[in-house]
Each structure stands twice: as C-alpha cells, then as structure tokens.
Backbone bond lengths (Angstrom), bond angles and torsions (degrees), N, CA, C in turn:
res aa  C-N    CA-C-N  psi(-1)  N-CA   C-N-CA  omega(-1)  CA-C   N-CA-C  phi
1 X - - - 1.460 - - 1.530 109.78 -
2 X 1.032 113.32 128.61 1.994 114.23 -177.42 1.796 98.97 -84.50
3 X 1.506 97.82 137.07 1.458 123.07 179.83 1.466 105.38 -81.51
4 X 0.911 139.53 125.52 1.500 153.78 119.62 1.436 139.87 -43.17
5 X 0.817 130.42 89.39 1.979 122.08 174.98 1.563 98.32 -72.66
6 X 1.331 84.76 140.16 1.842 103.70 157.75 1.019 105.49 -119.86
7 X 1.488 119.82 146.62 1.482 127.20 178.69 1.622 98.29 -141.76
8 X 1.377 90.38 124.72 1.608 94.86 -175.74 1.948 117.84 -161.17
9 X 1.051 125.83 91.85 1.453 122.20 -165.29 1.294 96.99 -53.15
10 X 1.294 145.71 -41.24 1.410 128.02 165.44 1.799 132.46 -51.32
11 X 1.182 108.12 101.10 1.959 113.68 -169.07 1.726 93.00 -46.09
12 X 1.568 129.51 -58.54 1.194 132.81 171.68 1.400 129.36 -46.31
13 X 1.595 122.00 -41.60 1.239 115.33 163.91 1.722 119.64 -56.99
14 X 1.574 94.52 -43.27 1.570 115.68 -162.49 1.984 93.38 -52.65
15 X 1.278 111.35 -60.71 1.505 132.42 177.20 1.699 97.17 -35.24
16 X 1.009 86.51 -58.57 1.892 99.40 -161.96 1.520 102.23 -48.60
17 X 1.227 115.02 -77.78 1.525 114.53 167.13 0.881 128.37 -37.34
18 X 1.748 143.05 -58.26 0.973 141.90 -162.54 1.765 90.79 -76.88
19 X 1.192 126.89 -31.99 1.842 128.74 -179.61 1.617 99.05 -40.83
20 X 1.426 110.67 -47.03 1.453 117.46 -140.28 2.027 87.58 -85.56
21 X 1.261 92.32 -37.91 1.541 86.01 -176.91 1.790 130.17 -76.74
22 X 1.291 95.29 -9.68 1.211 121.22 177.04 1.494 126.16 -74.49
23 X 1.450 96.82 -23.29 1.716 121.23 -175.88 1.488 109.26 -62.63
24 X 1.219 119.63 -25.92 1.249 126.22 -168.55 1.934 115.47 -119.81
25 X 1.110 111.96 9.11 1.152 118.26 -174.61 1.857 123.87 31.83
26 X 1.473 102.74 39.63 1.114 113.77 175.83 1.861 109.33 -101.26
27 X 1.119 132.76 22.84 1.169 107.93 175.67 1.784 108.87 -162.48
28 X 0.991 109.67 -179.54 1.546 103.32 177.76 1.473 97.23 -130.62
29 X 1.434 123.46 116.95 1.051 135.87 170.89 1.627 126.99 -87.97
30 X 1.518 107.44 132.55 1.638 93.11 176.56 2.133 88.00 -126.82
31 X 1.224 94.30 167.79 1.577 98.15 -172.10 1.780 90.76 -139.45
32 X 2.067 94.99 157.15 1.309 100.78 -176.12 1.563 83.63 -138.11
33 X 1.330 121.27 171.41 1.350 136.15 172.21 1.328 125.25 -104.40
34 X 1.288 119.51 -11.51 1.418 141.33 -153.55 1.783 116.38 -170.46
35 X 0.924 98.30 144.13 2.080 102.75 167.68 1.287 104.13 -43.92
36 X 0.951 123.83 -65.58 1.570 141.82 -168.58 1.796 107.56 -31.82
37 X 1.757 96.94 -74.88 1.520 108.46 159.43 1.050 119.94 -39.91
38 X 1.550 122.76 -57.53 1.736 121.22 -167.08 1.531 105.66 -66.31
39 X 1.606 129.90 -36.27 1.398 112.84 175.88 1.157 126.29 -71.01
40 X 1.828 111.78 -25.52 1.674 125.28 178.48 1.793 90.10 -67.02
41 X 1.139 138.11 -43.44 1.642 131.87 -158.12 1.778 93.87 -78.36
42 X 1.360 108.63 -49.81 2.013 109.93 -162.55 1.387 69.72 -58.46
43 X 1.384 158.23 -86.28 1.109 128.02 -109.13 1.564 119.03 -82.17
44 X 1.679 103.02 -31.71 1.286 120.03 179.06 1.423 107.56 -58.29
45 X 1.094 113.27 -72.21 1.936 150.70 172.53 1.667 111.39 -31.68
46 X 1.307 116.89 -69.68 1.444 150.42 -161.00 1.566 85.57 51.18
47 X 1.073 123.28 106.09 1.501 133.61 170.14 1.541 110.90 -75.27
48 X 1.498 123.61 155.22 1.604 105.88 165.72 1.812 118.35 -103.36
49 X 0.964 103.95 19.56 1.410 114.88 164.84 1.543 100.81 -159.66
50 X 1.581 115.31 177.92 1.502 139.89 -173.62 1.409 100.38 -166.31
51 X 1.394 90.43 108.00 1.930 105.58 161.00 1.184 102.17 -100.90
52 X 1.895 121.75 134.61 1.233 123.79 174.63 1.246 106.41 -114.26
53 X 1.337 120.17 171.53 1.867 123.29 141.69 1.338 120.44 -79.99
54 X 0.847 134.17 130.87 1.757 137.31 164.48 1.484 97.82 -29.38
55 X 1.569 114.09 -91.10 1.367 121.74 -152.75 1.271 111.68 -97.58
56 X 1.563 110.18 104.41 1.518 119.34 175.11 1.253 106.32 -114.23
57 X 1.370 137.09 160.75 1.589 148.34 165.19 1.469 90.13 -65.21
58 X 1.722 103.25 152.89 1.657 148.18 179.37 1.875 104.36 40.52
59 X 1.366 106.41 -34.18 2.102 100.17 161.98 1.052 105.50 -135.89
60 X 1.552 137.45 144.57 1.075 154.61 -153.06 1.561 103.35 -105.16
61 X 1.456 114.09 -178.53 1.566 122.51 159.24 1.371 110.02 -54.81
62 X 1.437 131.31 -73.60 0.668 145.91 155.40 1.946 136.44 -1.95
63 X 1.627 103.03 -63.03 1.235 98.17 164.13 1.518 102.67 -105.35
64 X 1.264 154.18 -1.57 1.794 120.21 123.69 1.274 122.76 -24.29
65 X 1.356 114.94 -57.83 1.656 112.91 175.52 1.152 113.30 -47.27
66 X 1.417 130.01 -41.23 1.507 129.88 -158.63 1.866 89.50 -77.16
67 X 1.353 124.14 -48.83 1.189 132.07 -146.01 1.553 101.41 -69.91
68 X 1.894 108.33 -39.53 1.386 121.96 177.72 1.495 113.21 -45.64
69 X 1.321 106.13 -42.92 1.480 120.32 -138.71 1.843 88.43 -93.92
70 X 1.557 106.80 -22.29 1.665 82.66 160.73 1.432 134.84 -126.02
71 X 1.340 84.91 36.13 1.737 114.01 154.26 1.145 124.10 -95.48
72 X 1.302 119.97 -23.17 1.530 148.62 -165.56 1.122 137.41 -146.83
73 X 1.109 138.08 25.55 1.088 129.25 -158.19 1.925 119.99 -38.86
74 X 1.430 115.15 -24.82 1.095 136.82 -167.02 1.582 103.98 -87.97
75 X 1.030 114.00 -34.42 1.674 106.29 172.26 1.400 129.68 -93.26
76 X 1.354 117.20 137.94 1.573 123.56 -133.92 1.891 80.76 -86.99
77 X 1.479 117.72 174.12 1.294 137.28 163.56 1.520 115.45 -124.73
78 X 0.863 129.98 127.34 1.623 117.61 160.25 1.568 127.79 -138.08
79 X 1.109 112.74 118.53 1.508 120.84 -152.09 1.636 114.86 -64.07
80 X 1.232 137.58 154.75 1.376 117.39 131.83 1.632 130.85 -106.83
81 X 1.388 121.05 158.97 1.238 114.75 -152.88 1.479 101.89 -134.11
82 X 1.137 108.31 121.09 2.046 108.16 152.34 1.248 129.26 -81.82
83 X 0.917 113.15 170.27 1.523 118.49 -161.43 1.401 90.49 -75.65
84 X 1.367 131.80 148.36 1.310 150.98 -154.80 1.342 116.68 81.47
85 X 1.070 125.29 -20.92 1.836 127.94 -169.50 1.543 119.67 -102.30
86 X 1.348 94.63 33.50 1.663 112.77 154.80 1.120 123.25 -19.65
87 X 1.145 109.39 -82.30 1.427 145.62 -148.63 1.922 79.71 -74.26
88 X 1.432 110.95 -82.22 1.257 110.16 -157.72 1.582 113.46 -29.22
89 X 1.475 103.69 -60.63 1.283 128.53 -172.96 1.528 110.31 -49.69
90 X 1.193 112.31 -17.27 1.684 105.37 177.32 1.403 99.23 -87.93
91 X 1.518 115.84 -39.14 1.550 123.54 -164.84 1.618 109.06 -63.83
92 X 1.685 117.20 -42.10 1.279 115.23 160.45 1.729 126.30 -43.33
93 X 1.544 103.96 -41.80 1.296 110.16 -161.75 1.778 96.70 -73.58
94 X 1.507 126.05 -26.86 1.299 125.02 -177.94 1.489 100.75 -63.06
95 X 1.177 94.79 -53.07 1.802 106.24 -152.42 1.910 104.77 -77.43
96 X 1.509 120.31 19.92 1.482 144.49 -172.22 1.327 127.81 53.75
97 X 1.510 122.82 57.82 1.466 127.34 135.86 1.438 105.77 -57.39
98 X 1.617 107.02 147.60 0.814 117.76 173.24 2.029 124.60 -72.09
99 X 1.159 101.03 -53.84 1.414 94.76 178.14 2.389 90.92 -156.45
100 X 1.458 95.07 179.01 1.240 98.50 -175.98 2.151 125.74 -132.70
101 X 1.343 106.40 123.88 1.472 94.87 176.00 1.552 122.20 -89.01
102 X 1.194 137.95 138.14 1.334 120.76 173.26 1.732 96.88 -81.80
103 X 0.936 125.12 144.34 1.679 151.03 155.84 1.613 100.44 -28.54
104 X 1.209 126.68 -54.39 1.068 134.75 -166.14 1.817 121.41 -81.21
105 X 1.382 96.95 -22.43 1.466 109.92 172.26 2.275 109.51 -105.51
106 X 1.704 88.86 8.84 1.935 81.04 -168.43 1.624 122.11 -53.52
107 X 1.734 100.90 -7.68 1.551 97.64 -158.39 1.741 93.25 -87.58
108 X 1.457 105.35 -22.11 1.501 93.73 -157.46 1.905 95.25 -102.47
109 X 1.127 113.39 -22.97 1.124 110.30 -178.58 1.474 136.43 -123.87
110 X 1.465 109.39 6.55 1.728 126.32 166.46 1.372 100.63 -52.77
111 X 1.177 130.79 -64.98 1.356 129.39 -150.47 1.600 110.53 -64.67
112 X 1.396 125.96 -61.08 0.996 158.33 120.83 1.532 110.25 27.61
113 X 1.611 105.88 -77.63 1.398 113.56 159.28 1.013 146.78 -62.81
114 X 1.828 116.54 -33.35 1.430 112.95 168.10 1.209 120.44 -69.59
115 X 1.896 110.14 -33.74 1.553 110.60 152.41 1.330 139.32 -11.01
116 X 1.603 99.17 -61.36 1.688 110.62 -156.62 1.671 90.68 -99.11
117 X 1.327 137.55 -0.33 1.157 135.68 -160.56 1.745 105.24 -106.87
118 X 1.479 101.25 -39.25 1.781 124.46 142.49 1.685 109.07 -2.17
119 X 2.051 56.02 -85.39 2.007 88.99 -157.55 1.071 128.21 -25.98
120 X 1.737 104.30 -33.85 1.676 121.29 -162.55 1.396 107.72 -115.30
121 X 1.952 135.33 5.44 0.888 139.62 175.70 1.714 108.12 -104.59
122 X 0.605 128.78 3.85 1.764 110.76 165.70 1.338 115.26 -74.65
123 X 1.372 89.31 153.02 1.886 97.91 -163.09 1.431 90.86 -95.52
124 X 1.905 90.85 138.91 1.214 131.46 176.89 1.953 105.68 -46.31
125 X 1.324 105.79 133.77 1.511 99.29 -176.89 1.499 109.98 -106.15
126 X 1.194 99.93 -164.28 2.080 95.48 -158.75 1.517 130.69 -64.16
127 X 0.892 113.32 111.48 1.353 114.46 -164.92 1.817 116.65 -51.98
128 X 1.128 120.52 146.83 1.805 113.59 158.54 1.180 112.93 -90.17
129 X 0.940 108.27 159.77 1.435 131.13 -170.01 1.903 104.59 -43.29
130 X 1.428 83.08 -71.77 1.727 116.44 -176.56 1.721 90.39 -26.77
131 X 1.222 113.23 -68.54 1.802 128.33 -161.28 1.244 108.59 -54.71
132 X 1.310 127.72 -38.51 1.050 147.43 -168.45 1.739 120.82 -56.76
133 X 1.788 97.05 -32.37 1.105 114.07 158.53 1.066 148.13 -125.73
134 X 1.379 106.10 41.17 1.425 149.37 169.65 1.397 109.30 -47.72
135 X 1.401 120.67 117.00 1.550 114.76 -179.66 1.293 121.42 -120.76
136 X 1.141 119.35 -10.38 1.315 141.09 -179.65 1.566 129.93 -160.99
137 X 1.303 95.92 117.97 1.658 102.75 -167.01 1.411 115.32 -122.41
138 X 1.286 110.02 127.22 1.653 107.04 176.88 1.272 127.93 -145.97
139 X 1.485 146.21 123.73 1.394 143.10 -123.02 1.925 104.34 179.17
140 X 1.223 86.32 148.89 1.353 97.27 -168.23 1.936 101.06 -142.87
141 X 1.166 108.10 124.62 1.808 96.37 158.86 1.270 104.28 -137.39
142 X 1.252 115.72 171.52 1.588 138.88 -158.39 1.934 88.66 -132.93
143 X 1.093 90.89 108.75 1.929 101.70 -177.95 1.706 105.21 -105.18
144 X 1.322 115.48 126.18 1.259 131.39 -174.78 1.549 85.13 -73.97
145 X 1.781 121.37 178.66 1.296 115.81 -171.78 1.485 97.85 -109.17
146 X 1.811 118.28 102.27 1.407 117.63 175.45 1.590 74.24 -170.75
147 X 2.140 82.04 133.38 1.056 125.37 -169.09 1.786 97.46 -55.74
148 X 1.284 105.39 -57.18 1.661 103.79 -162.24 1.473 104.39 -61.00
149 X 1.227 147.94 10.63 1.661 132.91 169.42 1.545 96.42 -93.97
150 X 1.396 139.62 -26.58 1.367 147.43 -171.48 1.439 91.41 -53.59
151 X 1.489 152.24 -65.82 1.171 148.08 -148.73 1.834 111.79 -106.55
152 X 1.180 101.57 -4.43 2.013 114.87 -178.30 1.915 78.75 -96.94
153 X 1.514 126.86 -56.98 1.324 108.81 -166.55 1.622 117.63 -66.13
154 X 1.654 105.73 -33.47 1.626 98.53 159.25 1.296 131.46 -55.12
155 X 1.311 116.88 -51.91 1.233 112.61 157.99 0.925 140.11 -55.93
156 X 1.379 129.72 3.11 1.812 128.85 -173.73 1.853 86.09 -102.57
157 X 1.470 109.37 -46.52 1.542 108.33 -175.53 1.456 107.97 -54.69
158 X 1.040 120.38 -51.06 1.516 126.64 -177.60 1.898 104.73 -41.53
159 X 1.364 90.58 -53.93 1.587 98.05 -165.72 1.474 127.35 -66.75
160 X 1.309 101.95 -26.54 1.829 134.12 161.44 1.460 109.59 -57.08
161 X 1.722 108.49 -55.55 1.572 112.63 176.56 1.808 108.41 -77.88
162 X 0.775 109.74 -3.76 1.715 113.62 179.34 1.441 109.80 -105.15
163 X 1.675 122.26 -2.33 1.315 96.54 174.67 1.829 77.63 -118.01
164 X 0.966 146.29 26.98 1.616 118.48 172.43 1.931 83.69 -123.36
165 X 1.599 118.61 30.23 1.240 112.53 156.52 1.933 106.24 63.46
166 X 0.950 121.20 26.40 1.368 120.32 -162.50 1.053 122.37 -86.99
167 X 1.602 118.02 -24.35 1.715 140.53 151.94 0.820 137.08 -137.56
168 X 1.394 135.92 155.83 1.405 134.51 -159.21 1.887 87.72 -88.19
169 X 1.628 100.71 135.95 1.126 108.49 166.11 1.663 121.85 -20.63
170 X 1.448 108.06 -59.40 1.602 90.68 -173.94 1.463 111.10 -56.86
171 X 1.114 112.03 -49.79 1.991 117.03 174.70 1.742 105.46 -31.30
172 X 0.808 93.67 -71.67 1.769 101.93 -177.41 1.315 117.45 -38.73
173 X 1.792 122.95 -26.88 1.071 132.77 -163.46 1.554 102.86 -82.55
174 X 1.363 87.40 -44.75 1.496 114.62 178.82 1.645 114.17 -48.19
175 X 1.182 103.33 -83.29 1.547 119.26 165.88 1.938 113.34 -42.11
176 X 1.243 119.57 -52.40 1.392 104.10 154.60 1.838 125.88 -29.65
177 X 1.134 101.06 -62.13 1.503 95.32 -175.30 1.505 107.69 -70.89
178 X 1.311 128.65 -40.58 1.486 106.79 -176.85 1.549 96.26 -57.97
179 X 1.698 135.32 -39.43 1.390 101.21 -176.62 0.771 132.84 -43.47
180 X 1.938 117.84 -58.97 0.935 129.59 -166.84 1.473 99.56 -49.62
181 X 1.686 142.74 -63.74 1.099 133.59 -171.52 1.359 147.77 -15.92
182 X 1.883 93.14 -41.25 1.158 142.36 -178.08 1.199 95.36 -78.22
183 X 1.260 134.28 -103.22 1.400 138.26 173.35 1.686 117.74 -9.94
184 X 1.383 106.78 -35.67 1.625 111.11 -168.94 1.766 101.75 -82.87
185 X 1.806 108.20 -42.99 1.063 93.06 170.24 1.911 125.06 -82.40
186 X 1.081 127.22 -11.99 1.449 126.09 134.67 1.310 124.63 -23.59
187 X 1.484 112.35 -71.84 1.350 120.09 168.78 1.744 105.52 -15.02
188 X 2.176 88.90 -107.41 0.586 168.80 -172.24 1.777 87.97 -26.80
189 X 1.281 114.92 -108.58 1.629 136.17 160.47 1.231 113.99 -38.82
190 X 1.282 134.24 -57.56 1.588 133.41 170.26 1.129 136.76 -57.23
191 X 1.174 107.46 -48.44 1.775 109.86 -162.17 1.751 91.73 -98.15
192 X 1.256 125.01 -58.93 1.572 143.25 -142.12 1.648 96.81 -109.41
193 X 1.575 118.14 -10.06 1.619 115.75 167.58 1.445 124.98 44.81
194 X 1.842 99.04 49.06 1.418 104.04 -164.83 1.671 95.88 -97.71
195 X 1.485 133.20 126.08 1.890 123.39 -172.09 1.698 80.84 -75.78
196 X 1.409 92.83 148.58 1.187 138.18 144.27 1.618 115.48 -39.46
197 X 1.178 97.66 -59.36 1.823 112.54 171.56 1.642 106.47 -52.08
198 X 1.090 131.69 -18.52 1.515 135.87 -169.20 1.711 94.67 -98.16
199 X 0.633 102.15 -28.84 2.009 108.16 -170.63 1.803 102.71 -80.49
200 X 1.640 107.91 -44.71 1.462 111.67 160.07 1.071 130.74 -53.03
201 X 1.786 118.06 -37.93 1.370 131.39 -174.33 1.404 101.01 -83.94
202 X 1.093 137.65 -71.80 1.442 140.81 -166.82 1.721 115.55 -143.69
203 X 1.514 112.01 96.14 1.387 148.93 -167.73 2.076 86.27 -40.84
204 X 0.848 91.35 -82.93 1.756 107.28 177.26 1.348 123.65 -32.60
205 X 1.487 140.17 -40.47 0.834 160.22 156.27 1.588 120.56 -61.65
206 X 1.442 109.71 -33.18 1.785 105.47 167.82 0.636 104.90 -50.01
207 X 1.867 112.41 -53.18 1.838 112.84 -141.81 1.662 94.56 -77.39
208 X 1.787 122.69 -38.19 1.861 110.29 -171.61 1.339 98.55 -55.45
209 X 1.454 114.99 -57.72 1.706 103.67 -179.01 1.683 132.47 -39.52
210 X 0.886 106.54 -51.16 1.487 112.28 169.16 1.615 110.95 -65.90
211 X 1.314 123.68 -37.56 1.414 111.19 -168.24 1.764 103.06 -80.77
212 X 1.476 117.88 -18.43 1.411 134.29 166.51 1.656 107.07 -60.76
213 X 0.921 113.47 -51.85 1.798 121.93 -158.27 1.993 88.61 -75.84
214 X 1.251 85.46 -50.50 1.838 91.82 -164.96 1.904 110.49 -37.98
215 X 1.436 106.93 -35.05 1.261 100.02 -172.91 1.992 102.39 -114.92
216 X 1.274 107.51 34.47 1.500 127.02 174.09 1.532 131.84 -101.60
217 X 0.985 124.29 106.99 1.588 111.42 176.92 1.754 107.64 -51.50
218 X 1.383 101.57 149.54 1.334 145.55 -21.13 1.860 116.56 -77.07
219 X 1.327 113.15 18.23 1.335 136.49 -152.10 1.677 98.40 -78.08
220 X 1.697 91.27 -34.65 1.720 92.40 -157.21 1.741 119.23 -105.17
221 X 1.225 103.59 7.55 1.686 143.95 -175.80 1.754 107.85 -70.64
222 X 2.020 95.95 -47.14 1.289 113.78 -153.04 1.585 93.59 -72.41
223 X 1.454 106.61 175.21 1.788 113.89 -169.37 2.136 81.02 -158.96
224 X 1.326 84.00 140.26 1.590 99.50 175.66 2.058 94.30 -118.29
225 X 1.475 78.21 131.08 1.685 111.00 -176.60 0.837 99.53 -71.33
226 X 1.954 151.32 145.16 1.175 135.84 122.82 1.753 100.41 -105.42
227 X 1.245 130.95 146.56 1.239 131.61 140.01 1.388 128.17 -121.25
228 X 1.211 124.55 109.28 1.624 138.36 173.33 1.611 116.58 -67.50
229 X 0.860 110.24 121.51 1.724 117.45 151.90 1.451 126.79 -119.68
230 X 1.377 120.98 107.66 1.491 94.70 -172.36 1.484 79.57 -142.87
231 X 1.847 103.05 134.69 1.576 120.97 -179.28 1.559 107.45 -133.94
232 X 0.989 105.38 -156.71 1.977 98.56 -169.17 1.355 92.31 -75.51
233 X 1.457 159.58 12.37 1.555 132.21 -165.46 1.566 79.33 -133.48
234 X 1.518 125.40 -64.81 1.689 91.18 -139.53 1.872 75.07 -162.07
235 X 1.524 90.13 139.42 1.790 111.52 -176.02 1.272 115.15 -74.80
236 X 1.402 151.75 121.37 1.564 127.27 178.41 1.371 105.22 -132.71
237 X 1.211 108.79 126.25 1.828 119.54 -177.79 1.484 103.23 -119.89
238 X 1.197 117.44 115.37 1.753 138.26 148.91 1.452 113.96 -82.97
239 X 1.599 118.40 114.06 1.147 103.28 168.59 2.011 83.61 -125.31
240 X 1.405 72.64 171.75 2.252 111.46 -154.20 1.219 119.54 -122.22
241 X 0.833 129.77 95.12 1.824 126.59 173.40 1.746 113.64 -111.26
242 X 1.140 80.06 152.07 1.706 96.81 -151.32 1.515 98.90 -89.57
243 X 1.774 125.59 22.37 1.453 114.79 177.61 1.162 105.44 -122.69
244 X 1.415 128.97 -176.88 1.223 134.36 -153.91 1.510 142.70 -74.11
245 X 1.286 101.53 8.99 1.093 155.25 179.28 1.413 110.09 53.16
246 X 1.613 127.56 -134.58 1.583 116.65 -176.59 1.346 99.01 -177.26
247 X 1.282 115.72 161.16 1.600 137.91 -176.74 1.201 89.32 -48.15
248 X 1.346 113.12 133.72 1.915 119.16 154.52 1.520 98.13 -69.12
249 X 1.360 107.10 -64.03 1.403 102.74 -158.22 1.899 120.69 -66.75
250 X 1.745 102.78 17.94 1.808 94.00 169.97 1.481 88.78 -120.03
251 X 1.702 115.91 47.77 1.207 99.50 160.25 1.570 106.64 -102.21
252 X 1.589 122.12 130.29 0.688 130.05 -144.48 1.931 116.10 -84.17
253 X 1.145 137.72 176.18 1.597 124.97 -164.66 1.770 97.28 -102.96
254 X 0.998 115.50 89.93 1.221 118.97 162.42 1.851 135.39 -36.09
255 X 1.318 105.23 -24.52 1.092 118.96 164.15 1.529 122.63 -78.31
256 X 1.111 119.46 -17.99 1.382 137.51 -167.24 2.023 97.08 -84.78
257 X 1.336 97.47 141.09 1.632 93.47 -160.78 1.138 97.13 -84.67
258 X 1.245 152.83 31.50 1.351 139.25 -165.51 1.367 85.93 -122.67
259 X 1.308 108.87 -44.36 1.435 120.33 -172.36 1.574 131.71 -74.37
260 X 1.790 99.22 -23.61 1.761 110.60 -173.14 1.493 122.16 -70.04
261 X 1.786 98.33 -23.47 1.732 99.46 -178.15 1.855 102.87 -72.76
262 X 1.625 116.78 -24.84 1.410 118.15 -173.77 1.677 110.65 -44.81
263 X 1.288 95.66 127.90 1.404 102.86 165.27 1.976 122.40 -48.18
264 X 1.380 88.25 -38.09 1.637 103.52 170.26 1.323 129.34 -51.93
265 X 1.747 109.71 -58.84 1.033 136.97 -168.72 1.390 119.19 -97.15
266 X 1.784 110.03 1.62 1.648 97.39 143.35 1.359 134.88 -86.44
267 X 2.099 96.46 -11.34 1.810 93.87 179.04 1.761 108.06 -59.57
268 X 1.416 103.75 -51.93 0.905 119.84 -177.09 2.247 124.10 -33.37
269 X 1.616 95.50 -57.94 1.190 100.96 -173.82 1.969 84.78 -77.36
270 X 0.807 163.43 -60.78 1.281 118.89 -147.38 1.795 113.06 -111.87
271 X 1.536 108.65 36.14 1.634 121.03 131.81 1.297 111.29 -86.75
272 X 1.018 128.87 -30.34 1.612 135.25 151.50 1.515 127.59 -29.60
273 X 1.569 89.33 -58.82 1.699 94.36 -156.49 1.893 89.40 -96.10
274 X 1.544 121.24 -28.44 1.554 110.22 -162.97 1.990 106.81 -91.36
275 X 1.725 108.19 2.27 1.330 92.34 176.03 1.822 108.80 -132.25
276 X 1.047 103.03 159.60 1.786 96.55 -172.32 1.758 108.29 -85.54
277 X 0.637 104.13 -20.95 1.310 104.10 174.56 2.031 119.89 -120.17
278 X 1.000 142.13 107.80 1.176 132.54 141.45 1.806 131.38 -113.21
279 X 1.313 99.44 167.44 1.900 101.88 -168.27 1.381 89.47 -166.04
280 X 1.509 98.03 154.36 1.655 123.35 169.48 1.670 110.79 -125.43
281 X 1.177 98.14 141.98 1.545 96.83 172.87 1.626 111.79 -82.97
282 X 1.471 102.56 157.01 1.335 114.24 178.81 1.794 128.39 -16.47
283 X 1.534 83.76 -58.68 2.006 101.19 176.97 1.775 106.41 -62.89
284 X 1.319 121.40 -21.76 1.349 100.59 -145.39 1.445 143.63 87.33
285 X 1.243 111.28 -11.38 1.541 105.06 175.09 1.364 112.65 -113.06
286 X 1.584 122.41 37.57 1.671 108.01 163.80 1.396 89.71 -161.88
287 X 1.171 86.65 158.42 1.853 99.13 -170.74 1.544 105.31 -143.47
288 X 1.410 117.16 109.73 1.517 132.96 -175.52 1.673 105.75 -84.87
289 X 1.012 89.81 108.82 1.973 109.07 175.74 1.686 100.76 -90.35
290 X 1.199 127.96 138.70 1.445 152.85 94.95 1.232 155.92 -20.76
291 X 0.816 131.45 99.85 1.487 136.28 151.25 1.266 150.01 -167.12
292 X 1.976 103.31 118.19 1.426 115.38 174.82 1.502 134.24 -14.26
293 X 1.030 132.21 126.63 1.385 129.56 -176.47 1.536 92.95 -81.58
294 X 1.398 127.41 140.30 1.674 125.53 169.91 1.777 102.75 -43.95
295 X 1.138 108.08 155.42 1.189 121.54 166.77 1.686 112.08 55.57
296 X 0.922 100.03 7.71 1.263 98.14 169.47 1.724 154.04 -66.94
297 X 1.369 165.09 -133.35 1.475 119.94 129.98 1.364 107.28 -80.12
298 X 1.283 148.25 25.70 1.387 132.65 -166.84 1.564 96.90 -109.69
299 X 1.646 117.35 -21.39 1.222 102.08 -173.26 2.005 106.91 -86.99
300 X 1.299 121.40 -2.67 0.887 154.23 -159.33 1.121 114.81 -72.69
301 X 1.349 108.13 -41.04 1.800 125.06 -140.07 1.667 81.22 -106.79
C-alpha cells in the first residue's frame, strides 16, 4: 500500500483528509503538523506521496515543496488549497507540485487525485542498452474508449521519454499528468460528451453516465488519437477525440479564482502550467502539447 504524508497545521483538516483516505483501506497514512514535522517524518518514513496545506506558520506549502524536492526529487507533492490561494497555488505548480485539491472539493476528489498522480510517478526501470540510444521516436495509437489504457498509454510515453534521457524524473512526472489530463478530457468530454458541469453537480452520476454512453452508440464507435514525437530538441503530443468538439474560446481561465476550485479548470491550468507550448485546433477536439528538451534552443531564445 503507498504511504502518504499529510501536512497540515490544522488537527481538523489533518483528521479530515487522512478520514477520507482511510475509508477505503488503501493506504498507510502518517501526518505532520508543521514543515518542521513533515521533513523530520519524509526523512524517517520516505513516504510515496506528500499532501500539504499552502499556508502554514514559520514554512509554508510552498517552501516544504522546495525542501521535498531536495530530498526527493522523485516524490510527487500535491497541495491543498482554500479559496484565496490562487496565486500561491499556481506558483507551486511552476516551481513542481505535482497536481492540486481545493479543500472544498477533498471529499469527492482527494482520493481520485493522489491516485492518478501515483499512476504516473513510479520510477522508470532499467534501461537496455539498445534504448538508451534512441534518437528519435514516433508513434501513434487509436484507443478504444476504456478508462484503463488512459494510464498504460501514459506510461509507455513516459518510458520512451525516459530512455532517450529527455527529462529529469521530476519533469516526466510532471508531463505525465498533463497527459493523463488530456486523455481524461478526450475520454471523458470528447468522445462520450459527459459536461464537466455534471461532475460539479453530482460526483456519482458523471462517472454512471459515462460508463452508460461508453458502451452506447454512437459513444462507443469513437477511438481517441494520441500521436508522440519526441527527438533530441522538443517532445510533441496531439491527442484526438472523435466527438464534436467545442468552442476554444469558452474555455474557461483557470487562473481566475472563481474558476481554480473547478474540477474543469484545474485540468486545464496545469496542461497549462507543466508544458511550454499548447494549441487546439479549430473544431475543438485535439489539443497539441509541447515540450522543450532542457537545454535546448528553446530555452535559449
């Protein structure tokens, strides 16, 4: 079972979370009250994830993250946030948290997230020789609509960009989840045309709808595109959904606080914030991801 830290100066928040994770007897939880605690526990512990709070007395979310990240570079962080911590919460996501819960959505979506944040953090295993000098890679699949290829296709990309050395583990971790994001809203929004607004209203009811549509004409026909290219300069992923697609421009500003607690508008901000380049085509149904190889000419320019 993978361990988790919570770090939270609130005894009630701290409770609250670890309550929710407990429901399911999937994990072994240890809790800290303070920065202080949470670095004395990662070190003792080595947890495989760390959920923090943003705003704690004498170290923040923020510089925990910094402190994690050089103890670890390999173990993911993911914040939770109250309403006011906008701003912070984007600044974490630059500076490499992995992904973010608002406080207000923890019951329906803690679990959920450290899950999918998991999925895409295990370290890359031993490379062959052959892979090692891999210079150019290029691949395409056509995904029937079932949830379980969404996190086997992140992971195969990950593993492609991890043997031609292309990012430092935390990057990769990073870039994992905007796939997956991508892919979920493919799923999810594209192919099977489940709103977002339904997932806000009643958590339970997205998922019957979608698992209804998934095996429904014309729902179950559709195939989500990915195509990868990744060569010595810079990674580029197009993924494709086969539904009708939607206005670019009512996609909504994720940064905007009305908007950051949305379940919607966090996929959004951190395909945003974890790749240098993104675009949608005209229709709406594919969204071309980016990303610079370090040192490359892009960091240059």
């Amino acid at each position: 079972m993978p361990t988790v830290l919570i770090v939270d100066d609130s005894a009630m928040d701290r409770r609250l979370a670890g309550g929710l994770l407990e429901r399911n007897d999937n994990w072994i939880i240890n809790y800290a009250s303070n920065a202080e605690e949470a670095i004395a526990s990662f070190s003792e512990e080595k947890p495989d994830i760390v959920l923090t709070d943003l705003q704690m007395p004498d170290m923040n979310g923020l510089e925990l993250l910094d402190a994690i990240r050089e103890l670890s570079e390999l173990t993911p962080v993911v914040l939770m946030t109250a309403r006011g911590n906008e701003e912070t919460a984007v600044s974490a996501l630059e500076q490499g948290a992995a992904s973010y819960v608002p406080k207000s959505r923890l019951a329906m979506d803690l679990e959920e997230t450290l899950e999918k944040v998991l999925a895409v953090s295990g370290e890359v295993k031993s490379q062959s020789l052959l892979m090692e000098h891999l210079t150019h890679h290029n691949v395409e699949f056509s995904l029937i609509n079932d949830p379980k290829l969404i996190p086997a296709a992140v992971h195969y990309l990950q593993k492609v960009a991890s043997y031609m050395d292309f990012y430092e583990q935390a990057q990769r971790l990073r870039i994992g989840v905007a796939l997956e994001e991508a892919l979920l809203n493919a799923y999810f929004h594209g192919n099977l045309e489940v709103s977002s607004k339904l997932r806000e209203q009643d958590h339970a009811e997205f998922y019957e709808l979608a698992e209804k549509r998934r095996v429904e004409d014309p729902y179950c026909s559709r195939r989500i595109i990915v195509k990868a290219t990744i060569n010595s300069e810079k990674a580029e992923y197009i993924i494709e959904d086969q539904g009708p697609g939607f206005d670019v421009q009512e996609i909504p500003d994720a940064t905007d606080e009305s908007n950051l607690e949305r379940p919607c508008g966090r996929g959004i901000l951190l395909i945003r914030t974890f790749m240098d380049e993104v675009n949608y085509n005209d229709k709406g149904n594919q969204i071309t991801m980016i990303k610079y190889k370090v040192n490359s000419h892009k960091d240059d320019e």
